[in-house]
N, C-alpha and C positions, 0 to 999 in steps of 0.2 A: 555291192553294198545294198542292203533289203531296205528300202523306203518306209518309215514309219507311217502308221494305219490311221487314217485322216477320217473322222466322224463329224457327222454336220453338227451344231452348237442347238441347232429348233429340236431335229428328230433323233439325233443317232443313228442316221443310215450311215455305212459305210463307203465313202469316196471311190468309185471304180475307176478303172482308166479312161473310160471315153463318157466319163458323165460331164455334164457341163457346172461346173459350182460358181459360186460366189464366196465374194470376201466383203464383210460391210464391216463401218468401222462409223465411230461417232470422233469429231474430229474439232476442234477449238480453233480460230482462227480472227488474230487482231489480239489487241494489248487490255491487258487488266479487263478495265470497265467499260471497253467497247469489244470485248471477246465474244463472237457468236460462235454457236456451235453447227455444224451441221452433219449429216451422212453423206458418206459415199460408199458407191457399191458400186464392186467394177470384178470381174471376171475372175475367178480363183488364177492363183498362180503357186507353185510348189515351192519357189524358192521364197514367197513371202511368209515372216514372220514375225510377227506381231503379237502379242498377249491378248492386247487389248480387243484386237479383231475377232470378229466372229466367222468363220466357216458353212455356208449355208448352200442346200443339196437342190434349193428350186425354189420357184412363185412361190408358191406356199408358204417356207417356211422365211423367206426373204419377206411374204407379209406381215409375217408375225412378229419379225424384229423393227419392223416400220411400224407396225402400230404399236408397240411398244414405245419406240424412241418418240414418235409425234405426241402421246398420252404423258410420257413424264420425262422424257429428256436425255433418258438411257435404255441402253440394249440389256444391260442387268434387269433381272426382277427387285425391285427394290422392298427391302423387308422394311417394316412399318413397327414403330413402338409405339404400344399401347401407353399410355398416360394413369396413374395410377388413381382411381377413384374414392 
């Protein structure tokens, strides 16, 4: 069975067999109003599957989804509505 073709979520490089990835994930943790959020980021794995997780190919692009989630709280780009003038 052919393994579907895994691309990092920062760059779009393609997953080789002996690269080392990552998997980050932004993560909710505690009840309602004392819900913290936090990341984790811990070593690619083939059989993990998750939506929400992102696929990330190095430092690099592992920094860019940190500085993202530390700036507004999410690993999405968050789109922004303008307010009508």
């Amino acid at each position: 069975m052919k393994q579907a073709r895994v691309l990092c979520d920062g760059c779009g490089a393609v997953k080789q067999q002996t690269n080392h990835w990552w998997i980050i994930e932004s993560l909710v943790a505690g009840r309602e109003e004392n819900a913290k959020s936090y990341l984790q980021i811990r070593p690619w794995e083939q059989d993990w599957q998750n939506n929400d997780a992102k696929d990330v190919c190095g430092e690099r692009c592992v920094s860019i989804f940190v500085s993202r989630w530390v700036a507004t709280g999410y690993l999405e780009v968050q789109e922004t509505v303008k307010a009508d003038q």
